[in-house]
C-alpha positions in Angstrom: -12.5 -0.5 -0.8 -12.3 1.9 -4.1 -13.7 0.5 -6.6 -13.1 1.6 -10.7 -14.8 0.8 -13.7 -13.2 0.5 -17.3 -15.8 3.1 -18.6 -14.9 5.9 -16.6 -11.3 6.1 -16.5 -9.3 8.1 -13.7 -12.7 7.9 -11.9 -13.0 6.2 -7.8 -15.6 4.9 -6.3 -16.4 3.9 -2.7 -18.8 3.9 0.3 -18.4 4.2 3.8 -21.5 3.3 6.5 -21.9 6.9 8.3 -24.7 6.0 10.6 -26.4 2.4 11.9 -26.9 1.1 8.3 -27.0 4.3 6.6 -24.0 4.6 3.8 -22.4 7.5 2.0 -20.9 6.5 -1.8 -19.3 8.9 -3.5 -17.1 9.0 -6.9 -14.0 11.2 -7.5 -12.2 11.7 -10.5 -8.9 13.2 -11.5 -10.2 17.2 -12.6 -11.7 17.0 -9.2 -15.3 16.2 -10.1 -17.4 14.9 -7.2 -20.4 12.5 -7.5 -22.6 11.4 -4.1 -25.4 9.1 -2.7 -26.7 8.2 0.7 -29.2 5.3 1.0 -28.8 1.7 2.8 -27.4 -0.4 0.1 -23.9 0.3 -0.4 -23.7 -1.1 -3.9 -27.1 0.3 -5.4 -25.6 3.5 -4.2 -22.1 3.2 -6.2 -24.1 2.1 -9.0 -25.8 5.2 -9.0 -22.8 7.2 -8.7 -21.3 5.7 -11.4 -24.7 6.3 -13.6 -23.9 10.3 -12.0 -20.3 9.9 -13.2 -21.4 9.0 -16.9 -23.9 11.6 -17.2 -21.2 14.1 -16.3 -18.7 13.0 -18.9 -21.3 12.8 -21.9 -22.4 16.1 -20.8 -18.4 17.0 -21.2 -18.1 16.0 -24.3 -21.3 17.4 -25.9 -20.2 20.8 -24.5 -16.6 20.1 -25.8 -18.3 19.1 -29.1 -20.5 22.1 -28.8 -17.9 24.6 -28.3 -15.3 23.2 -30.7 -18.3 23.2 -33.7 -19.1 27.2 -32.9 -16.0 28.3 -33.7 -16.1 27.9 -37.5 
């Protein structure tokens, strides 16, 4: 089931069980950027994408930020 959270919009999350109790999460968003996890607790492991997923964005805008101040 894909889950979404109100602080990353246009983001996806889900997790799929790829061996005997062994899961796979992974996050998508729209510009094609990919977050993953494997572990054995499905929800730890979208949690942690979605800590991945926030990272990337702040990153984003500090190097949007970044680029727009060095062009004075």
């Amino acid at each position: 089931m894909l889950r979404q959270f109100p602080e990353l919009p246009g983001w996806t999350f889900d997790a799929e069980e790829v061996s005997a109790g062994v899961y796979r999460a992974f996050g998508r968003d729209l510009l094609g950027r990919n977050v993953e996890a494997t572990g054995l607790d499905p929800d730890a492991l979208i949690e942690e994408c979605r800590r991945a997923a926030l990272k990337i964005m702040a990153d984003a805008q500090k190097s949007s930020g970044q680029s727009r101040g060095s062009q004075r």
